[in-house]
TIGU-442388 format. One line per 3 residues: their letters; for each residue x, y, z of C-alpha. Coordinates in Angstrom, 3 decimals, always signed. Example, Ala and Ser with C-alpha at 12.3 -4.5 7.8 and 13.67 -1.06 7.14 Angstrom:
% residues 2
as = +12.300 -4.500 +7.800 ~ +13.670 -1.060 +7.140
% end
This chain:
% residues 568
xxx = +0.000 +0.000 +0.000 ~ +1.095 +3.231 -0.703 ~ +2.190 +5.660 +2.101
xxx = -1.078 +7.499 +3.385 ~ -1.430 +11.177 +3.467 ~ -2.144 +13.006 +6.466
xxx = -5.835 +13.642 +4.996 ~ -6.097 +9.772 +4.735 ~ -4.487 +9.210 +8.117
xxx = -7.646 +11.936 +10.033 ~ -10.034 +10.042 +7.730 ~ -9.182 +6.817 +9.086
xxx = -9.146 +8.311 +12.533 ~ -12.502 +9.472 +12.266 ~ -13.521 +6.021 +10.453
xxx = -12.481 +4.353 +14.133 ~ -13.890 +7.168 +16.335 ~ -17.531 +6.356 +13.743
xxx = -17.239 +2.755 +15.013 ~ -16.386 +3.635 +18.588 ~ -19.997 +5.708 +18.609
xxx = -21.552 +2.616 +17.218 ~ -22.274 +4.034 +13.257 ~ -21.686 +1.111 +10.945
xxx = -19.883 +3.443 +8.154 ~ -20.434 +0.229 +5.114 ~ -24.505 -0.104 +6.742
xxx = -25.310 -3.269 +4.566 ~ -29.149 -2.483 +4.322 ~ -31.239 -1.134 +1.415
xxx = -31.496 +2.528 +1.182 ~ -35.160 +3.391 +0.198 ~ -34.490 +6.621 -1.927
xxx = -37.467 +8.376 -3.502 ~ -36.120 +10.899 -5.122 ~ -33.271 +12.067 -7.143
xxx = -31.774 +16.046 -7.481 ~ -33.050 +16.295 -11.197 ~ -36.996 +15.242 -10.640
xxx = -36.834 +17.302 -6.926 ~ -35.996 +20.364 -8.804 ~ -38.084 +19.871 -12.352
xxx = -41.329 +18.703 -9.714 ~ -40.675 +20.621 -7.071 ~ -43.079 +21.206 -4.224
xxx = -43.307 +22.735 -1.323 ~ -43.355 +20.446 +2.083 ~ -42.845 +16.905 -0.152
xxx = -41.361 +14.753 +1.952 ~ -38.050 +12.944 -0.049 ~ -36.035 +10.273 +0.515
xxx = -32.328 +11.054 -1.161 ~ -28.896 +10.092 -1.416 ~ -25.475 +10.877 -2.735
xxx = -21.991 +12.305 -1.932 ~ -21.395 +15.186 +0.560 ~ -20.080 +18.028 -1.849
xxx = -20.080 +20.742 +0.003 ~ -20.248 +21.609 +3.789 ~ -20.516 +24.779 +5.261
xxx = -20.991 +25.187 +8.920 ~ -23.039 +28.240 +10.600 ~ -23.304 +27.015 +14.887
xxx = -26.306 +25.152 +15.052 ~ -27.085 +24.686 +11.487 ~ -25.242 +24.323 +8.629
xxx = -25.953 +24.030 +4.685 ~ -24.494 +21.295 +2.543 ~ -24.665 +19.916 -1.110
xxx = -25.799 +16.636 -2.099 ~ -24.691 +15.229 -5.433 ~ -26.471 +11.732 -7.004
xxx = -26.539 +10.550 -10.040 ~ -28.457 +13.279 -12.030 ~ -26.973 +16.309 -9.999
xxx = -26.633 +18.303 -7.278 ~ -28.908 +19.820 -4.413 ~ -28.439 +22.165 -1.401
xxx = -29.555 +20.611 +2.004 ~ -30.328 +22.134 +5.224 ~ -29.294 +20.421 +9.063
xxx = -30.617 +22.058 +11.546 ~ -29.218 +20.738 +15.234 ~ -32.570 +20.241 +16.778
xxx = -34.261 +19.126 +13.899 ~ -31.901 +16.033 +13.715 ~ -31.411 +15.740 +17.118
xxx = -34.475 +16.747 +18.795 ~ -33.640 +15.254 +22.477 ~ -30.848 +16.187 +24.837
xxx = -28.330 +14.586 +22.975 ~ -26.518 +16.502 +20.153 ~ -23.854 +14.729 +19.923
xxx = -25.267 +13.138 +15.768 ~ -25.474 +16.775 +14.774 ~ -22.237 +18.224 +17.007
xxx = -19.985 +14.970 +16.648 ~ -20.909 +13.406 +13.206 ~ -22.532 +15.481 +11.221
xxx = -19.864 +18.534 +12.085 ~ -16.659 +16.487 +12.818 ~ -16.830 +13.520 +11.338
xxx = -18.282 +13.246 +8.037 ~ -16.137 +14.102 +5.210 ~ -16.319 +15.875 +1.887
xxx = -17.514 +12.289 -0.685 ~ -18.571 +10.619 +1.986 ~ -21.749 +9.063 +0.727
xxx = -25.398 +9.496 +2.808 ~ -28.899 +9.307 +2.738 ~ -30.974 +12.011 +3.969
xxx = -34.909 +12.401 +4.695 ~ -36.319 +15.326 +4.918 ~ -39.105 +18.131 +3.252
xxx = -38.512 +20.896 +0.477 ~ -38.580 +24.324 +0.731 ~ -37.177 +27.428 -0.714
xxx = -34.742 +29.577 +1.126 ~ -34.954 +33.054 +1.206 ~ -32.844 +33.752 -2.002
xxx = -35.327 +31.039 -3.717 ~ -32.662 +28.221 -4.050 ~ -34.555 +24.749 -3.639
xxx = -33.218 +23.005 -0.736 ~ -33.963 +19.468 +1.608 ~ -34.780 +20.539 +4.955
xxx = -32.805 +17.323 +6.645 ~ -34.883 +15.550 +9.400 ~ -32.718 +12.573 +9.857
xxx = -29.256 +11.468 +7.871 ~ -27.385 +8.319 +7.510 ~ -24.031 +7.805 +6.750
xxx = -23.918 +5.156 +4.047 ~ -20.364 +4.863 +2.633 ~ -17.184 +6.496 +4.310
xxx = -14.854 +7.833 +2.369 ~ -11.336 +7.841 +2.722 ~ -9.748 +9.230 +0.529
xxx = -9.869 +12.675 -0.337 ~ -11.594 +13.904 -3.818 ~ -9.074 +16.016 -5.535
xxx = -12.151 +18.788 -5.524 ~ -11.432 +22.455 -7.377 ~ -11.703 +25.078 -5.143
xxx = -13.445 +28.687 -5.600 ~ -12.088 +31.834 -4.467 ~ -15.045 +35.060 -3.244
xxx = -14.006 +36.172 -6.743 ~ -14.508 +33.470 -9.082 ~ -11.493 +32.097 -9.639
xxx = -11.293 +28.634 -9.805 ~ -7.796 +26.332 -8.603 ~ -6.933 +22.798 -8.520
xxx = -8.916 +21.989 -11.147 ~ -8.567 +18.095 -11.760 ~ -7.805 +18.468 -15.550
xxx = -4.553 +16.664 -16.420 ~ -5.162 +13.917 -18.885 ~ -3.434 +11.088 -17.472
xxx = -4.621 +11.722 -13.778 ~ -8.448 +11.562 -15.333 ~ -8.220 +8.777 -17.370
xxx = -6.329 +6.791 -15.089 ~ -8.952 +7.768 -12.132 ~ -12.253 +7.964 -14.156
xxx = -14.286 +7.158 -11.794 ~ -12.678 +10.422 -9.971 ~ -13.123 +12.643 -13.210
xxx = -16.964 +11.745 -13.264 ~ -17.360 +13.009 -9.850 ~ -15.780 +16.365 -9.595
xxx = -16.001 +16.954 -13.596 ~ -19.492 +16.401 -14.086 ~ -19.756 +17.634 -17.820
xxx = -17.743 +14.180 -18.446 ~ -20.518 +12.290 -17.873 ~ -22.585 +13.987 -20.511
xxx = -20.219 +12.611 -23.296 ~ -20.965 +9.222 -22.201 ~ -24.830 +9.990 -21.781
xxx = -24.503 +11.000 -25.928 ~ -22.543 +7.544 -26.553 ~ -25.698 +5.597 -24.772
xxx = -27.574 +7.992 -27.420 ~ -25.642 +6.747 -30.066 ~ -25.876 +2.888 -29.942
xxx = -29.633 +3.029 -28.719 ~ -30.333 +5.630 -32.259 ~ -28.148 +3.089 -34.220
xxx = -29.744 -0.011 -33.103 ~ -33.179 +1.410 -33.038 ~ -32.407 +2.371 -36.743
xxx = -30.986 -0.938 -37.619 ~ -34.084 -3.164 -35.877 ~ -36.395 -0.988 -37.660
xxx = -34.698 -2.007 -40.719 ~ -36.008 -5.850 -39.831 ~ -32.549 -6.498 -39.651
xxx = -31.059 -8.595 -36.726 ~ -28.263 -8.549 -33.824 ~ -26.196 -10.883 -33.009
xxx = -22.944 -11.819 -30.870 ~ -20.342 -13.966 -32.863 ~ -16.958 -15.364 -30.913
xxx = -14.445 -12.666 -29.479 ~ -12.056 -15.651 -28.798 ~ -11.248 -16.990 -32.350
xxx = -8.638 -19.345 -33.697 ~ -8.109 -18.000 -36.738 ~ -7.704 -14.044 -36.931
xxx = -9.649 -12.737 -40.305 ~ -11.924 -10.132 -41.684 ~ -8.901 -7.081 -41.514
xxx = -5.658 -6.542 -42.169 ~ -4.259 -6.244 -38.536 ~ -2.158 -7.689 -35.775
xxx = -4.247 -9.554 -33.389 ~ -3.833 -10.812 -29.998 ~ -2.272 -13.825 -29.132
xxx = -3.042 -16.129 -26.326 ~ -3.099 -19.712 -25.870 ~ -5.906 -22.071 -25.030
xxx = -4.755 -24.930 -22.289 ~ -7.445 -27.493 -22.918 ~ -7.282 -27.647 -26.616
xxx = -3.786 -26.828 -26.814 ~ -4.268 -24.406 -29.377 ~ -3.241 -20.869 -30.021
xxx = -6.196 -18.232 -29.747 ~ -6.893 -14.695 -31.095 ~ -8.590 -12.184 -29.670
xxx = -10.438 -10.763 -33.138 ~ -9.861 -8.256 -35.368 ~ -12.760 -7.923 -36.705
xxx = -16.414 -9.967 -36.997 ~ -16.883 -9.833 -40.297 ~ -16.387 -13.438 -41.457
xxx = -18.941 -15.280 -38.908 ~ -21.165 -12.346 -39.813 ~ -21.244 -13.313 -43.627
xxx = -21.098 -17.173 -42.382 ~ -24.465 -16.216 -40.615 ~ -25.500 -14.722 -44.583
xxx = -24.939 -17.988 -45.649 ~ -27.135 -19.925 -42.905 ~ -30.198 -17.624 -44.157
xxx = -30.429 -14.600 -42.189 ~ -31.153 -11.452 -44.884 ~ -29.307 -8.821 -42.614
xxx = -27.525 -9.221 -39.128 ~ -25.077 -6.460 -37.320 ~ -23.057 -6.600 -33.793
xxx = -21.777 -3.897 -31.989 ~ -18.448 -5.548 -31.296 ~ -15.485 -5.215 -29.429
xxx = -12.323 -5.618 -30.906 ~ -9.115 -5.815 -30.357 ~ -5.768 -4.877 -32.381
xxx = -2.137 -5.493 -31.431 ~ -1.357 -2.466 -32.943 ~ +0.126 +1.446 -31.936
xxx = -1.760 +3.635 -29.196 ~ -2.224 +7.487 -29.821 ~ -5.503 +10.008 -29.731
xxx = -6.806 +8.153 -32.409 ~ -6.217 +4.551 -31.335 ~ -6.860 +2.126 -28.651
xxx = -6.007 -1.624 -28.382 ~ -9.571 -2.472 -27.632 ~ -12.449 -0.427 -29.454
xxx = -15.741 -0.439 -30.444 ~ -17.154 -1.784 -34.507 ~ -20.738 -1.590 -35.967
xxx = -20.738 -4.228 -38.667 ~ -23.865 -4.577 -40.125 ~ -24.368 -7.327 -43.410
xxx = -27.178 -7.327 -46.088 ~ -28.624 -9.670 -48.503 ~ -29.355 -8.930 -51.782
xxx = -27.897 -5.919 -51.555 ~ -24.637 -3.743 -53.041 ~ -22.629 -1.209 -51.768
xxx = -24.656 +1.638 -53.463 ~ -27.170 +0.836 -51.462 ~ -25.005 +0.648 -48.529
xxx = -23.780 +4.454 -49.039 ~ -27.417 +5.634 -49.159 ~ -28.576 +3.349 -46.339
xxx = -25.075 +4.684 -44.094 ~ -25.625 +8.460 -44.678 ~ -29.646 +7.440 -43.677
xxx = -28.146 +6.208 -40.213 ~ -25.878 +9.082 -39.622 ~ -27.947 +11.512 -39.753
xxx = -30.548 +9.633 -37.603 ~ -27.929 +9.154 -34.857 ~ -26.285 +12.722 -35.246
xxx = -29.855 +13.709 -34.515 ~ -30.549 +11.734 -31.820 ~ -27.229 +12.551 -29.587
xxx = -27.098 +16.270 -30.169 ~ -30.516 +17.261 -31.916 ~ -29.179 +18.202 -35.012
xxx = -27.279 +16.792 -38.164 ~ -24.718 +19.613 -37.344 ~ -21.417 +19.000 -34.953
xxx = -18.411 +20.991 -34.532 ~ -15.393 +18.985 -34.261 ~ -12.261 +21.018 -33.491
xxx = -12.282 +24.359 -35.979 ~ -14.876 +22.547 -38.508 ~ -18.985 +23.105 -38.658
xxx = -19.687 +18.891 -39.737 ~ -22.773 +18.210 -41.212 ~ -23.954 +15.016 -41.495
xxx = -26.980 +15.259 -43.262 ~ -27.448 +12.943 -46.367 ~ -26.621 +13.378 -49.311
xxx = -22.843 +12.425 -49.081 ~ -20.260 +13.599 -51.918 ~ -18.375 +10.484 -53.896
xxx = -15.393 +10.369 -55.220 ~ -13.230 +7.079 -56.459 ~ -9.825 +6.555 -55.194
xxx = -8.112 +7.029 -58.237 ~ -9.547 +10.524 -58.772 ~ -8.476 +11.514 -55.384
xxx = -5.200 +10.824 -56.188 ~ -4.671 +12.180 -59.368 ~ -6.528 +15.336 -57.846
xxx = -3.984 +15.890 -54.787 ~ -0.590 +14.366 -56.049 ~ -1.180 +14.378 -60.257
xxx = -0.605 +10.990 -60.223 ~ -2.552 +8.293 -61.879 ~ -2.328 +5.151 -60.513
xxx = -4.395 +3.419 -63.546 ~ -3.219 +0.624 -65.037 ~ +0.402 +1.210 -63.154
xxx = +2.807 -1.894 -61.771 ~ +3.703 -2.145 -58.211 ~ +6.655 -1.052 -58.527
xxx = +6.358 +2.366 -61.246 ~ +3.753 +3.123 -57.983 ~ +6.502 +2.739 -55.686
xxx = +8.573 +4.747 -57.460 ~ +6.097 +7.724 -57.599 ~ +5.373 +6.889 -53.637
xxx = +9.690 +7.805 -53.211 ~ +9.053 +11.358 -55.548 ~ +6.128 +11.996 -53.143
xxx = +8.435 +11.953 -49.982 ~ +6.302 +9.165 -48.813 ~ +8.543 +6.374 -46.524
xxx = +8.070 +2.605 -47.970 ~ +9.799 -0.453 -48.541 ~ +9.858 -3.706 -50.498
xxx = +8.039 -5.545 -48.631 ~ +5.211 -3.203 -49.340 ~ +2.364 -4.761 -52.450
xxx = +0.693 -2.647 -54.294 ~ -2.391 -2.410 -52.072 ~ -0.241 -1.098 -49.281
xxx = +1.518 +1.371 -51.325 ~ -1.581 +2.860 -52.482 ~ -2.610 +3.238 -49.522
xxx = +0.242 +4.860 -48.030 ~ +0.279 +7.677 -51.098 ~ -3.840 +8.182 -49.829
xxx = -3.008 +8.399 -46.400 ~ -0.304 +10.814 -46.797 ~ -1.309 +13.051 -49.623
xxx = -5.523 +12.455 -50.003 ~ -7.363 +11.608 -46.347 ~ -6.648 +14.267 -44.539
xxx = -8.157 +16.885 -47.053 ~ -11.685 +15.685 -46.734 ~ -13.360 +17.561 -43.947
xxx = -17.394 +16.791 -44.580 ~ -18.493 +13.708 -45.045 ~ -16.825 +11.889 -48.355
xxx = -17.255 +8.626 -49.664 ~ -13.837 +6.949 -50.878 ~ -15.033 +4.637 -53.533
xxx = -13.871 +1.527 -55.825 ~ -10.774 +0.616 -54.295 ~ -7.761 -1.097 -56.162
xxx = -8.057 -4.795 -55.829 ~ -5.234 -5.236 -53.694 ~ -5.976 -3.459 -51.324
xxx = -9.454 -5.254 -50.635 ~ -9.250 -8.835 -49.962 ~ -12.736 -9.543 -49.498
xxx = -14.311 -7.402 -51.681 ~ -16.263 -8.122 -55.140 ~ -14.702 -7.487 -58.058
xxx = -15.590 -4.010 -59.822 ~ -18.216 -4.616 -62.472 ~ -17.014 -2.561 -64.778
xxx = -13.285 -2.410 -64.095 ~ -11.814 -5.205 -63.272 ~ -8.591 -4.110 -61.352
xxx = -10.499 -2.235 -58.763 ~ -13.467 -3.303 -56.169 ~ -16.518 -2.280 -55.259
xxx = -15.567 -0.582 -51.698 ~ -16.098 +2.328 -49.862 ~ -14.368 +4.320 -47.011
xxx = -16.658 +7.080 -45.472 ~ -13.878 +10.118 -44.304 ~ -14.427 +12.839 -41.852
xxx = -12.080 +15.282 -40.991 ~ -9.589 +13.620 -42.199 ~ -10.034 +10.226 -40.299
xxx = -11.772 +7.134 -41.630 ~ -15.480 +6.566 -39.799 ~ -16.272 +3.815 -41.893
xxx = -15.910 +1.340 -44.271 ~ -18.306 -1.120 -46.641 ~ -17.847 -3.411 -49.484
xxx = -20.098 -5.303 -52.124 ~ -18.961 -8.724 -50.377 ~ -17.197 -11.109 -52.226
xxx = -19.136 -14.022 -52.651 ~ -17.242 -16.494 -55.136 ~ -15.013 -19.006 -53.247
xxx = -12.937 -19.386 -56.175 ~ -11.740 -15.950 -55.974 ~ -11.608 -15.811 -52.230
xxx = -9.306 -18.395 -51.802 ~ -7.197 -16.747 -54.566 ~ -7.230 -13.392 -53.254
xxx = -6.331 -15.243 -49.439 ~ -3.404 -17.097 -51.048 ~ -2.037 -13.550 -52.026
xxx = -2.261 -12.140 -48.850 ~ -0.258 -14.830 -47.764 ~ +2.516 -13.935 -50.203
xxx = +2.270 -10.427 -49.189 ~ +2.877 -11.508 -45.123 ~ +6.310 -13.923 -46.351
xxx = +7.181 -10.660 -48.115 ~ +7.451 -9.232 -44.090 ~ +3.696 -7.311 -44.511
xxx = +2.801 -7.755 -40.378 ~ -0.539 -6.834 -41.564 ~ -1.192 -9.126 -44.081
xxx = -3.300 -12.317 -43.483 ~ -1.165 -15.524 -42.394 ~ -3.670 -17.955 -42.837
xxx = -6.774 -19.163 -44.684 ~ -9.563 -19.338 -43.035 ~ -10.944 -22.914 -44.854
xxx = -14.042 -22.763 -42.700 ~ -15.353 -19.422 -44.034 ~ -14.507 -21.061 -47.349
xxx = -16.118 -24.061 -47.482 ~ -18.973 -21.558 -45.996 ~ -18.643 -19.810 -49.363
xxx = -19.150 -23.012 -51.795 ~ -22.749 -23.430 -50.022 ~ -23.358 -20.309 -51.919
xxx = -23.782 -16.897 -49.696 ~ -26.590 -14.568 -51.773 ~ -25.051 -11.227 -53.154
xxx = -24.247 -8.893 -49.757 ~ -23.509 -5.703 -48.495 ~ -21.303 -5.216 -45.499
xxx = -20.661 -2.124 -43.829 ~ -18.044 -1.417 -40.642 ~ -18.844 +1.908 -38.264
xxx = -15.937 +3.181 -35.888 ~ -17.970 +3.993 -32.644 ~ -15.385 +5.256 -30.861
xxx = -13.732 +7.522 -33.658 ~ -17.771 +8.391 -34.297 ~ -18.624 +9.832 -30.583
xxx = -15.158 +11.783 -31.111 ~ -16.894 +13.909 -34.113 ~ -20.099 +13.948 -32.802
xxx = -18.788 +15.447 -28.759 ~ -15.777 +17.436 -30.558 ~ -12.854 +15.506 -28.459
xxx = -9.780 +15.025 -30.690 ~ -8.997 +12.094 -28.131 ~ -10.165 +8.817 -28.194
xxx = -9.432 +8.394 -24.309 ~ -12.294 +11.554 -23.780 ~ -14.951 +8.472 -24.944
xxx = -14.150 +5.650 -23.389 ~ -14.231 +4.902 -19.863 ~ -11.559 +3.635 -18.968
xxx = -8.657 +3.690 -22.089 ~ -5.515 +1.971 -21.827 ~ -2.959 +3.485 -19.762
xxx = +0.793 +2.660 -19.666 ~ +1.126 +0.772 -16.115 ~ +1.418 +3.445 -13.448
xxx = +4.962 +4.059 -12.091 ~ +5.315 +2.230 -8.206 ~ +6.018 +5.052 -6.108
xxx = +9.256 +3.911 -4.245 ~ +8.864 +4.087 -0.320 ~ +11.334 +6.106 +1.397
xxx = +12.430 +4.297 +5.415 ~ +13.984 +8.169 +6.607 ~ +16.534 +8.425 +9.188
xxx = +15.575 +9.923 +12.814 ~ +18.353 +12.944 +11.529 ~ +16.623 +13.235 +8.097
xxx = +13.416 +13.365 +10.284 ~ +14.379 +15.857 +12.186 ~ +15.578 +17.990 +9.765
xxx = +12.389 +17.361 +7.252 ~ +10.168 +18.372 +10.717 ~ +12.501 +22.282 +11.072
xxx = +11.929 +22.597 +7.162 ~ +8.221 +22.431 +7.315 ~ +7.479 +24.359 +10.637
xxx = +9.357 +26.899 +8.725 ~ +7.433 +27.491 +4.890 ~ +9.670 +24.158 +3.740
xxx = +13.027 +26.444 +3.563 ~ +15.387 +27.785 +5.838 ~ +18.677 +29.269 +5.833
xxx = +21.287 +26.150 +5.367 ~ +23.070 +27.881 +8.531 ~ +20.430 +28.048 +10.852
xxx = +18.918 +24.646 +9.915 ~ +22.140 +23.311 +10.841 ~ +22.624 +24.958 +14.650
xxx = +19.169 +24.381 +15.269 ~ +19.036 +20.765 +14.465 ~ +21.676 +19.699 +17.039
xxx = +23.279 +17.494 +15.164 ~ +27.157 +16.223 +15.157 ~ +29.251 +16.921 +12.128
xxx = +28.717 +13.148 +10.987 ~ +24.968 +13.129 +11.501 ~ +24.428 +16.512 +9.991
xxx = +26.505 +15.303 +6.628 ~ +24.998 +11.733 +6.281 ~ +21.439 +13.229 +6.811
xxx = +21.942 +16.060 +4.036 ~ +23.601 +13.432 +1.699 ~ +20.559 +11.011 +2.345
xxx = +17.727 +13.774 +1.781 ~ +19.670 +15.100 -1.553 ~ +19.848 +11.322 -2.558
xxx = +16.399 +10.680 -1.872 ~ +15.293 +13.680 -4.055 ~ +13.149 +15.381 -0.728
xxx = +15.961 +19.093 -0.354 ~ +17.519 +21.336 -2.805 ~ +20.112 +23.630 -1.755
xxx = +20.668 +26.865 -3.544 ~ +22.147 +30.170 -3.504 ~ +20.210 +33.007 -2.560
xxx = +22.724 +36.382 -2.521 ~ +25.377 +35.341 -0.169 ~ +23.170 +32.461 +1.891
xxx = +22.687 +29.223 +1.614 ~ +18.743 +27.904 +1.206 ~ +17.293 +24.532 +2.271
xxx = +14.402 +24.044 +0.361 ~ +11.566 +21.390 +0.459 ~ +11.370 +19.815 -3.233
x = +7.603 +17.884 -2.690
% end
């Protein structure tokens, strides 16, 4: 356990003193609450008698009464404790004892009581009895408010909320609101996709054989069969296996997970939409995507509008469309029709663009796209017919038969989405895998390593002409709550491991010395520290070498003195 600060060390005091006085501070029993802070203030009346509870936000003490703020799940409200109202016999010692020394800023309780209005019309909870519920014991690292306005120790830095989250939600209440829209989100999206007649399903995390994307997956290993395990890239193949069984349109909101780089954009384990249609291609997928993005947009933030960053977004359908090849040619004057792999690598090299041999010509497409094309589509843009390498899965073009019939949706820059016409002859599939596998000898660590024979034996049943389409939900709630960080929409992102915190075993000297320092504003004069600690010659040097060493003093010159100086 870490060492406890001297904030913790009263709070566990008073936890003893609680139990000493007989208050269970962990009471096991149900607490019958009534009413929350949201439907108190929207239905308020006079003299109702509610039943609340939350955390202790605010305390402020006037003699015999005091008022205090009470924040549960929806919000905050001001209570009122008046000593003989709580404690209407001889003894005082629930309103003087507990109530006033005891309980703690976040300590949870449960208050009954009536509402009225004070005299400045705020609504308030007179309190009749409380109950503490939950101690807490550590300190919430709460901003404070100065008589003018100004606000310090704001719990803002990145690492510190994301790390605590449950922390940030509590003293940074407009967090939760971002993940209030994301419930939004999936509940517009699946509404939308139900309506549709289409159907949800849940298809294996755990998978033997990674497929669907080109990505590193997870490895693990599975002790009874003795087999390696993935944790999956992607759903897509069970989804089209499920196609094949009958089923004219099923969709999962899945997790996934990808052995790949973290940044603000990416996170190990995030959240897809893939959603696959029958008898359907992906022109109708482009019409039936910007349908559900504008119904979602809608239902999280009331209007087809966002701002994201310096951009007005606007996803309201139509979409514009433009193929791959033209977006090329339009930002780099390149045409990458009917070119080799390697007169494409060669204009990749002119373009400043990094790549190597192991690269095929899907990948160096890409990489010329990524670089020079993606990031100059702002509004909503469909991406369309892809080269053929660089879609594995996709059906052939029908008109062109070196490109696909794929779309990527872009938005600011950043791909939200992505949709094929499936390909649905085995013959071709198992070609198109074989390549891939070519591609990964090459040393392409995103390239498939194996064939999934399952998924193509599923093919020579016969799956009917489909649609597929992949939504980013993460990267999506980023547009639509303008946070350039994936971390801001997801509860709890992956974190480097936290740094131990080393304990320090001090000295009695280095005590000693530590104890003048802080009676003293944490500096002193390096003189005067030394005559008033006492100590020998010896002690004085091996304490002074073991607080530099430890990182706890600095010593620097001030004019012609010497200064001891706290560092923490």
């Amino acid at each position: 356990m870490s060492q406890l600060s001297e904030q913790e060390i009263v709070r566990r005091e008073k936890l003893s003193k609680l139990r000493e006085l007989g208050i269970n501070p962990y009471p096991a029993d149900l607490y019958p609450v009534t009413h929350h802070s949201a439907n108190v203030k929207s239905d308020f009346s006079e003299g109702k008698n509610v039943v609340m509870a939350g955390r202790l936000m605010r305390k402020k003490i006037q003699g015999k009464a005091a008022f205090a703020e009470l924040q549960d799940s929806e919000g905050r409200i001001q209570i009122y404790i008046n000593r003989d109202e709580i404690c209407p016999g001889e003894d005082k010692s629930k309103y003087n004892d507990v109530f006033k020394k005891l309980l703690d800023l976040g300590d949870f309780i449960g208050i009954e009581g009536e509402l009225f209005c004070t005299q400045v019309g705020e609504k308030t909870v007179l309190v009749k009895k409380f109950t503490l519920l939950s101690k807490a014991l550590k300190p919430l690292p709460l901003p404070k408010t100065d008589a003018e306005g100004n606000t310090y120790d704001e719990f803002n830095d990145p690492e510190m909320r994301y790390r605590q989250r449950y922390a940030d939600l509590v003293v940074n209440p407009h967090v939760k609101e971002v993940f209030v829209k994301r419930s939004k989100l999936f509940t517009a999206m699946r509404n939308f996709c139900n309506k549709s007649s289409y159907f949800e399903v849940e298809t294996p995390i755990l998978q033997s054989i990674p497929g669907g994307a080109a990505a590193r997956p997870f490895l693990t290993h599975h002790n009874s069969l003795d087999i390696p395990m993935y944790m999956r890239i992607a759903c897509e193949l069970y989804l089209k296996k499920l196609i094949v069984g009958g089923f004219d349109g099923v969709y999962e909101f899945a997790k996934t997970f990808r052995n790949e780089g973290m940044d603000r954009t990416h996170n190990p384990e995030f959240t897809m939409m893939e959603i696959y249609v029958a008898y359907k291609d992906y022109n109708w997928m482009m019409d039936f995507c910007e349908q559900l993005l504008e119904q979602c947009a809608i239902a999280v933030n009331g209007t087809t509008k966002t701002t994201f960053g310096e951009h007005e977004v606007d996803f309201k359908a139509p979409y514009a469309r433009v193929t791959m090849s033209d977006s090329i040619k339009e930002f780099t004057g390149f045409d990458i029709n009917g070119k080799s792999e390697e007169e494409i690598r060669e204009e990749a090299k002119k373009l400043g663009i990094e790549v190597n041999d192991t690269m095929g010509k899907g990948k160096l497409i890409d990489e010329i796209f990524g670089e020079k094309c993606e990031g100059n589509y702002v509004q909503p843009t469909y991406i369309i017919d892809y080269p053929k390498e660089m879609s594995p899965l996709t059906k052939e073009h029908r008109s062109h038969p070196d490109l696909t019939e794929r779309f990527e949706l872009i938005v600011c820059g950043k791909e939200l989405a992505n949709a094929y016409s499936e390909l649905n002859d085995p013959i071709d599939q198992r070609e198109r895998f074989e390549h891939q596998l070519k591609l990964a000898e090459k040393g392409d660590d995103e390239a498939t390593e194996f064939i999934d024979e399952d998924f193509l034996r599923a093919l020579e049943y016969g799956m009917p002409p489909t649609s597929g389409l992949g939504i980013g939900m993460d990267r999506l709630m980023m547009f639509l709550t303008n946070n350039s960080s994936i971390q801001e929409v997801l509860f709890f992102p992956q974190m480097r491991p936290e740094k131990k915190q080393v304990q320090i075993e001090l000295l009695e000297e280095e005590k000693l010395i530590i104890d003048f320092l802080k009676s003293n504003d944490n500096k002193m004069d390096l003189g005067v520290l030394k005559v008033k600690s006492d100590l020998s010659g010896k002690k004085w040097d091996a304490a002074m070498k073991g607080l530099s060493k430890h990182g706890l003093i600095k010593v620097s010159l001030v004019g012609d003195s010497k200064i001891v100086e706290l560092t923490n």
